[in-house]
C-alpha positions as CSV (number, residue, x, y, z in Angstrom):
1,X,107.8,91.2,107.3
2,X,109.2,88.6,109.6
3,X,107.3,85.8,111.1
4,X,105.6,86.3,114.9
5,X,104.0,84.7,117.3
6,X,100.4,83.9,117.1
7,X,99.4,84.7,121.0
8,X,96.6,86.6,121.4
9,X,97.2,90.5,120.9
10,X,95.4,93.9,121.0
11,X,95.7,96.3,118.6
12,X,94.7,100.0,118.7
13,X,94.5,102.4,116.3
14,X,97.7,104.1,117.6
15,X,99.9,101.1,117.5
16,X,101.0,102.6,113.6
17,X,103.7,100.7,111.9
18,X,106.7,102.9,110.0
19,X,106.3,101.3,106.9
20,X,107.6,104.1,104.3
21,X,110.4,106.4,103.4
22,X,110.7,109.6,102.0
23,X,111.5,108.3,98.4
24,X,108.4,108.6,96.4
25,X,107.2,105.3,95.0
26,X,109.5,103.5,97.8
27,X,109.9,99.9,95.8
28,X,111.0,96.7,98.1
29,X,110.8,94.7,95.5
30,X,112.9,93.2,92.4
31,X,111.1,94.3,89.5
32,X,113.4,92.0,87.1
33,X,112.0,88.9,88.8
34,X,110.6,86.0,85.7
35,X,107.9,85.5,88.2
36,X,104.5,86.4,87.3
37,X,103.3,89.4,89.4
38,X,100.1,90.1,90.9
39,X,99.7,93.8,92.2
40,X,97.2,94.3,95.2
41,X,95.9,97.4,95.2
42,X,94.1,99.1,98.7
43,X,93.7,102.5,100.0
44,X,90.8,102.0,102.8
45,X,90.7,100.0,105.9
46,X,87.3,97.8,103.9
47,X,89.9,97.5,101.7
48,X,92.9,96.1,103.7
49,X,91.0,93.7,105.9
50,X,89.2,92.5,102.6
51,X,92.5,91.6,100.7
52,X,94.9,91.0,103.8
53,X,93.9,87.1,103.3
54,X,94.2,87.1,100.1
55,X,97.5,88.5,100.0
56,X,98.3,86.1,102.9
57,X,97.3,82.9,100.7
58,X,99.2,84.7,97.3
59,X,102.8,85.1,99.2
60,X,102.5,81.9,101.5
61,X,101.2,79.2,99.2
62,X,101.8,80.1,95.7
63,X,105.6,80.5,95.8
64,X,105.8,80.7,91.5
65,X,103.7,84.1,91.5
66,X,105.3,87.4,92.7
67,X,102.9,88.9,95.0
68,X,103.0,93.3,95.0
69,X,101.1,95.7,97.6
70,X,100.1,98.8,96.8
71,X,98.8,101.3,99.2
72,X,97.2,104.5,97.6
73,X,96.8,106.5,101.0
74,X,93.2,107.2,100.5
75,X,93.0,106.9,104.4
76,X,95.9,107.1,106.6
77,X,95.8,106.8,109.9
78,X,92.6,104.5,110.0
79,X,94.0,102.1,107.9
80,X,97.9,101.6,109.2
81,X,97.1,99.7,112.1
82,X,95.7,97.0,109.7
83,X,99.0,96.5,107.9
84,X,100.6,95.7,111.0
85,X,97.8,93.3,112.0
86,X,97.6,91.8,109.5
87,X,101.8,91.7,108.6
88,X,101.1,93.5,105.5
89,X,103.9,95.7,104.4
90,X,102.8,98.1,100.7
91,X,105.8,97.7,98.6
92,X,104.8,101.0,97.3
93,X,102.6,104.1,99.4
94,X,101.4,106.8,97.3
95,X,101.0,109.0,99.6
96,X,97.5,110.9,98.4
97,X,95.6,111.4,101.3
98,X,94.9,115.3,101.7
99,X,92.7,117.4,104.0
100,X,89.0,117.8,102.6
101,X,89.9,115.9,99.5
102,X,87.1,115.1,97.1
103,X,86.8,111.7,94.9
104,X,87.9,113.3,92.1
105,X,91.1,114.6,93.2
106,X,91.7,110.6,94.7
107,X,91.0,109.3,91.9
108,X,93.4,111.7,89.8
109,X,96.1,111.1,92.0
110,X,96.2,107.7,92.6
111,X,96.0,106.8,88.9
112,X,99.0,109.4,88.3
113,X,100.9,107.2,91.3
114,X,99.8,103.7,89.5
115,X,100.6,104.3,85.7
116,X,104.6,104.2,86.7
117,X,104.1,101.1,88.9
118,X,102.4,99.0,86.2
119,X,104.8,100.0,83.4
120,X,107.7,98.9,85.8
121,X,106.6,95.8,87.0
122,X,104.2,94.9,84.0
123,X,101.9,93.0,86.3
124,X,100.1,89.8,84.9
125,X,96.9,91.2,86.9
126,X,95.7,94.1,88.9
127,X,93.7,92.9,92.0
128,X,91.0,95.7,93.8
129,X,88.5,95.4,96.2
130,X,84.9,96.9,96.9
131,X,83.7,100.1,95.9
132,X,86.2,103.0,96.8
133,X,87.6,105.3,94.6
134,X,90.6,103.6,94.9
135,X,89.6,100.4,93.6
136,X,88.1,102.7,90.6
137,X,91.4,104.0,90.0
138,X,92.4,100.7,90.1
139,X,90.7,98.9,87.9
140,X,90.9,102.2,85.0
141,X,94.6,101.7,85.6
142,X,94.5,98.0,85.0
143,X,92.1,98.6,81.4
144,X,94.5,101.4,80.2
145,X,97.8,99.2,80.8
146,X,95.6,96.1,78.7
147,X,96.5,94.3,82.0
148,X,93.9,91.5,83.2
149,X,91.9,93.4,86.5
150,X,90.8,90.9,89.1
151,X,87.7,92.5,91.7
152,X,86.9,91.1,94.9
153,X,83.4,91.3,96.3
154,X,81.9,91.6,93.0
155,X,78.1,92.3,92.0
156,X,77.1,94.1,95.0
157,X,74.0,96.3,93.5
158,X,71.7,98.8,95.7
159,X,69.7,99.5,93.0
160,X,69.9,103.4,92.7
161,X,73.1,104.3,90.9
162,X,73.2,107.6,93.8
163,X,72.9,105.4,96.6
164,X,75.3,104.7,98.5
165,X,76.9,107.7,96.8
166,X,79.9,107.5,94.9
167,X,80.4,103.8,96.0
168,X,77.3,102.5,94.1
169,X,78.0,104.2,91.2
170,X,82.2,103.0,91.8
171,X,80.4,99.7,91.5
172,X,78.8,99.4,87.9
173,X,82.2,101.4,86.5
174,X,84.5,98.9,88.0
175,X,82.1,95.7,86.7
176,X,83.1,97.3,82.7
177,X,86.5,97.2,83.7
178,X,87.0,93.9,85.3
179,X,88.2,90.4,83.6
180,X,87.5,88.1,86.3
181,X,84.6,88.6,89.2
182,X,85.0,87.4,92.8
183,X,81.6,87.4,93.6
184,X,81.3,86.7,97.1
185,X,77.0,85.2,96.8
186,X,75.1,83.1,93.8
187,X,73.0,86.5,94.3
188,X,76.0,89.1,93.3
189,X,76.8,86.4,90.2
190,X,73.1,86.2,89.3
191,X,72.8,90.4,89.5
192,X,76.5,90.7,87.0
193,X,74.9,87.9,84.6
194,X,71.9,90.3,84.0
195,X,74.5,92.8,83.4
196,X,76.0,90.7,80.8
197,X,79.1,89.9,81.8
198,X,80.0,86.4,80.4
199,X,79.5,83.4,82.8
200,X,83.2,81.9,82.5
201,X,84.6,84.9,83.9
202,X,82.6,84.8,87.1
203,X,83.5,82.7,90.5
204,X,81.5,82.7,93.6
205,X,83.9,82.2,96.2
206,X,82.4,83.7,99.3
207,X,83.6,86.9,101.0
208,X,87.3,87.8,102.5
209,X,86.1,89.4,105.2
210,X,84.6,85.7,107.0
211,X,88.7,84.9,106.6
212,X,89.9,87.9,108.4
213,X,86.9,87.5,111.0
214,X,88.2,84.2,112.0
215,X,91.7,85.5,111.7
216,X,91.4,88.3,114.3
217,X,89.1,86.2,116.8
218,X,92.4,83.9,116.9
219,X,95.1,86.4,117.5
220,X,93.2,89.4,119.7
221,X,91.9,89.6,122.6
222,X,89.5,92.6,124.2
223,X,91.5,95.5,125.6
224,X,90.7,96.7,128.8
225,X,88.5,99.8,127.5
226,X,86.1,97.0,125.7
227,X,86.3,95.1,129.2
228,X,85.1,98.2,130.6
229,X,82.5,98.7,128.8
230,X,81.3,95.0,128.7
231,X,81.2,95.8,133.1
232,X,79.2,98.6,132.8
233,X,76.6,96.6,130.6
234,X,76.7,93.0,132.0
235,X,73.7,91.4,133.0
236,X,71.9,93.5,130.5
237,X,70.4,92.5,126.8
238,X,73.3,94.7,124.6
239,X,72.4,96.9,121.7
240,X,75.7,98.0,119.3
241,X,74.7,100.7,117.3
242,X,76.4,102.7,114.4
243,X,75.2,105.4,112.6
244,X,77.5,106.9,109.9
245,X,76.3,107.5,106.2
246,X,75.5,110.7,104.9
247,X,72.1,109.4,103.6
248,X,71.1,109.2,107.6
249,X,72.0,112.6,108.0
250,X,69.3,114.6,109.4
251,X,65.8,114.0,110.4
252,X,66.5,110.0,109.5
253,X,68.7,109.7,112.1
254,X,67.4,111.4,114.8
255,X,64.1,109.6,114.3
256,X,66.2,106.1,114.5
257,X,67.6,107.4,117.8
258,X,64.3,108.7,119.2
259,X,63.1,105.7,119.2
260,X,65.9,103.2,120.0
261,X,66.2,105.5,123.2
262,X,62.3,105.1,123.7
263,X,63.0,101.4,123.5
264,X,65.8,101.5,126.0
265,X,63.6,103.1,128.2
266,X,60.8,100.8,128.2
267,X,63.2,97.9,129.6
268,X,65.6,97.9,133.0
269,X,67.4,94.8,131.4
270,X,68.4,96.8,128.1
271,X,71.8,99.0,127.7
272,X,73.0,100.4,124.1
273,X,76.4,101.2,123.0
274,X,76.5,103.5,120.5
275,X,80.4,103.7,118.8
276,X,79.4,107.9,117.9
277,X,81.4,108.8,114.2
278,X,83.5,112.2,114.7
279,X,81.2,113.8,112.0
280,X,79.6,117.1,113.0
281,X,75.9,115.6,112.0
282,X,76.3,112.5,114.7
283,X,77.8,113.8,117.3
284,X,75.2,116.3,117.3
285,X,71.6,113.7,116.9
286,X,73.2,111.6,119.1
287,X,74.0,114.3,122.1
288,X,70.7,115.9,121.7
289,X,68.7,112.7,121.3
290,X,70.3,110.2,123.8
291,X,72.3,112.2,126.6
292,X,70.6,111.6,130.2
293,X,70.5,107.8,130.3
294,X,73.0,105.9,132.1
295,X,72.3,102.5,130.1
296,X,73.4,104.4,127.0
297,X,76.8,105.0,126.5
298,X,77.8,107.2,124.2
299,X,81.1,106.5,123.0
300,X,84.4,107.2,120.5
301,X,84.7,104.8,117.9
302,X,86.9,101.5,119.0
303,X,90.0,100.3,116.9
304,X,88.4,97.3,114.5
305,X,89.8,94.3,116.3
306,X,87.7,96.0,119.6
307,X,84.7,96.5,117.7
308,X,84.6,92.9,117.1
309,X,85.3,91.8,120.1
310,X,82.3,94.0,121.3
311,X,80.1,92.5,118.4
312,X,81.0,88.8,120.0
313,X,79.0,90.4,123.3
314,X,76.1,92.1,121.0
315,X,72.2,90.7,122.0
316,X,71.6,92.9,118.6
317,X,73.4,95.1,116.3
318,X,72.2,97.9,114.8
319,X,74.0,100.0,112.0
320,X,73.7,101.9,108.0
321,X,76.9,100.2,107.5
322,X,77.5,97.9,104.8
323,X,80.0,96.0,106.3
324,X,78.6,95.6,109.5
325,X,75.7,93.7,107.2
326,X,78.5,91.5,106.5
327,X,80.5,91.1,110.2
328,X,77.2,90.5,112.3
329,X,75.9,87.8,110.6
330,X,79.5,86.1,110.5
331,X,79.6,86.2,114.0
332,X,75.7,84.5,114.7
333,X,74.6,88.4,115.5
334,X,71.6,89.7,114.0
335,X,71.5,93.3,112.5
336,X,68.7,96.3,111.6
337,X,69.9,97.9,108.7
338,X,68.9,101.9,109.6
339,X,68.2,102.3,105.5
340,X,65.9,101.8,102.5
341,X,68.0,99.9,100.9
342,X,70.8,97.0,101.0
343,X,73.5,96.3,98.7
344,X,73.7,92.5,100.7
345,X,70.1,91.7,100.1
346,X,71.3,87.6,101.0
347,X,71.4,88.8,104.6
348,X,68.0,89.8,104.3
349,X,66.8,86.4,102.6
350,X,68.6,84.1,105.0
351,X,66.8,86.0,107.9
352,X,70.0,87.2,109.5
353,X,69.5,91.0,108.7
354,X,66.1,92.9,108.6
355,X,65.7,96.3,106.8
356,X,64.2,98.9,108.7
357,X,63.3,102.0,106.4
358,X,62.0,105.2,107.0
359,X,58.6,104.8,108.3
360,X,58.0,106.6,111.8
361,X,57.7,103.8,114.5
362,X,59.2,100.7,112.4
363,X,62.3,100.6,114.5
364,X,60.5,100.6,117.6
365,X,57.6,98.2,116.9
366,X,60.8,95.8,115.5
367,X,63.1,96.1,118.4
368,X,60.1,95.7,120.5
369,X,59.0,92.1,118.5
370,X,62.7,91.1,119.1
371,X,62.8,91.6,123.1
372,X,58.8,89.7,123.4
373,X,60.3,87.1,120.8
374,X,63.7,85.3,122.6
375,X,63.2,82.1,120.4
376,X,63.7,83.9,117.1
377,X,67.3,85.2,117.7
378,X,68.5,81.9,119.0
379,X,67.0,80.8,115.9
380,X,69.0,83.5,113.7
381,X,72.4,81.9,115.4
382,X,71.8,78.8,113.6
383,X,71.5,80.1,110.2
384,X,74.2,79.5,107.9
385,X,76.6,82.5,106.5
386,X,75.1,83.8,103.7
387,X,78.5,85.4,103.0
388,X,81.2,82.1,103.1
389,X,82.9,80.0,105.4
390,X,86.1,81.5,105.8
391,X,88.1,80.1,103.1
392,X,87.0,82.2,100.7
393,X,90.8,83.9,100.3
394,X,92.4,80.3,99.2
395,X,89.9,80.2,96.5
396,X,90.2,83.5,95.1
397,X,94.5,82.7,95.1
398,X,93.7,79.5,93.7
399,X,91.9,80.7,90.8
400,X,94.5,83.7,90.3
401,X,97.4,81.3,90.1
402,X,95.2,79.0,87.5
403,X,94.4,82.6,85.6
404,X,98.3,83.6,85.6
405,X,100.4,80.3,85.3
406,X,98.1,78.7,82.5
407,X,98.0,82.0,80.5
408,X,102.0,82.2,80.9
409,X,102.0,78.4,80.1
410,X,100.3,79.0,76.9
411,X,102.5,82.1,75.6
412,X,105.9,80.3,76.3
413,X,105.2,77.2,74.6
């Protein structure tokens, strides 16, 4: 994709780049280049603004490596706004993404669309991210074609192998799989040593997303709906909530917003944003339990370079998202995790993210401590990033380009 201008931009979710044909397994590439190749595999938006950097440093720095996108189509439309974003084109699109589709039929279908990529190109090293059944399919891909599998944001553990379900469990498969582990904390390579993977074949090197933070703070700006929204709650202490994972489903949730609307209540100076998913399950807790109130606005869910630019205005976020664990604290923004668990328990520890679990009133008697204690949140804007400090992508290509080149060194001399 060509060069453009840095300016500041503002991307929404139906600004979606054209980027294949009808061919199936469109290649853009040479696949008789000498080059070592490195093939970036991503099917999720997590995924996308995860590897984007990496990709970035790979094709602009390391000119002796031949750097390959693929994109499974795990998610469409959420994710194709990020390829233009981020000036990520997929040099192949396999196209799986079907209605109602269940992680088994992904995960058959995107290692049927992989197997002919890798024999092609014969890739020096398959590189995944996270915890999607992509990045499963993946790494399996990788260990079948004996080709080295490279896993960003390794070590992340929740500590029940059905929680977050199948993502945890994607987790521990992908770790058996894997050669070399990105681990993005000393915590996530202290949690894989237990596991026994050897110590040489671990790197701490922070986490992507810090890169792509920084990245989208530089070249968007709010669109007028966020500005909009920031009107209708200025001069007011801002809550960001989201609310999304099945294991809130139910009488979780509508506890949680009881009493974050009971909190609203109690103070003039408070407003709350809550970004309401399209599933059935939230639309209808957060209808019944927080219509009525016009400091809470209920609302569809923003394009990602919005949300962050909302998260910039947050007095407090709170969210069962994992990566929100990671995006609040990177932008000096404390967070309540709305579960009983955390996969990013060095949020926790630094004192930049606070686990709320399930007991009735927690929540409230929390948010309450935050509004009658100012000095503590100015104090959790000065701790550190538990999760990196942005240059965690040249790192990661660093060590990829060490990995390929000396390995290629070795077998041609």
């Amino acid at each position: 994709m060509s060069n453009r201008s840095t300016a500041p931009i503002s991307v929404s979710d139906d600004q979606v780049p054209q980027l294949h044909t009808d061919a199936p397994l469109p290649s853009l590439r040479d696949s008789r280049s000498s080059k070592p190749k490195v093939l970036c595999v991503f099917g999720t938006r997590p995924e996308i603004i995860k590897l984007a950097p990496i990709i970035r440093e790979l094709k602009r720095q390391l000119g002796d490596i031949q750097t390959l996108t693929v994109m499974s189509g795990q998610h469409t439309d959420l994710l194709e706004p990020f390829l233009e974003l981020f000036q990520v084109r997929p040099d192949f699109d396999l196209q799986v993404m079907e209605r109602q589709q269940t992680p088994n039929e992904v995960c058959a279908r995107v290692l049927t669309g992989l197997g002919p990529i890798v024999r092609k190109e014969a890739p020096a090293m398959v590189v995944i991210q996270g915890d999607t059944t992509t990045a499963l399919a993946g790494a399996l891909t990788g260990f079948h074609h004996k080709t080295a599998v490279a896993h960003v944001e390794a070590g992340l553990r929740s500590g029940d192998p059905g929680n977050p379900f199948p993502e945890e469990m994607n987790r521990r498969l992908i770790s058996r799989l894997t050669t070399y582990h990105f681990a993005a904390t000393s915590g996530n390579r202290e949690l894989l040593l237990r596991e026994g993977v050897p110590t040489d074949e671990i790197f701490v090197t922070g986490n992507p997303v810090v890169d792509s933070l920084h990245y989208i703070l530089r070249n968007t700006e709010a669109s007028s709906r966020v500005r909009d929204l920031l009107e209708q709650t200025a001069g007011r202490k801002l809550l960001v909530l989201t609310t999304h994972r099945r294991e809130s489903f139910g009488q979780a949730m509508r506890q949680n917003l009881r009493e974050i609307r009971k909190f609203v209540e109690s103070y003039e100076d408070v407003a709350l944003i809550f970004a309401v998913h399209p599933n059935p399950n939230v639309v209808e807790a957060a209808r019944t339990e927080l219509n009525g109130n016009n400091r809470i606005l209920l609302i569809e869910p923003l394009g990602y370079c919005d949300f962050i630019q909302l998260l910039t205005q947050a007095w407090l976020v709170l969210s069962d998202s994992g990566g929100i664990q990671e995006e609040a604290p990177s932008l000096g923004k404390p967070v309540f995790v709305l579960r009983t668990n955390t996969e990013r328990p060095e949020a926790i520890d630094a004192g930049v993210a606070f686990l709320v679990g399930n007991a009735p009133g927690h929540l409230l008697a929390m948010l309450n401590r935050a509004y009658n204690q100012p000095g503590w949140l100015e104090k959790v804007k000065r701790i550190p990033n538990p999760f990196g400090d942005g240059k965690t992508a040249s790192r990661i290509a660093e060590i990829i380009h060490h990995k390929i080149c000396h390995t290629a060194d070795r077998i041609t001399t």
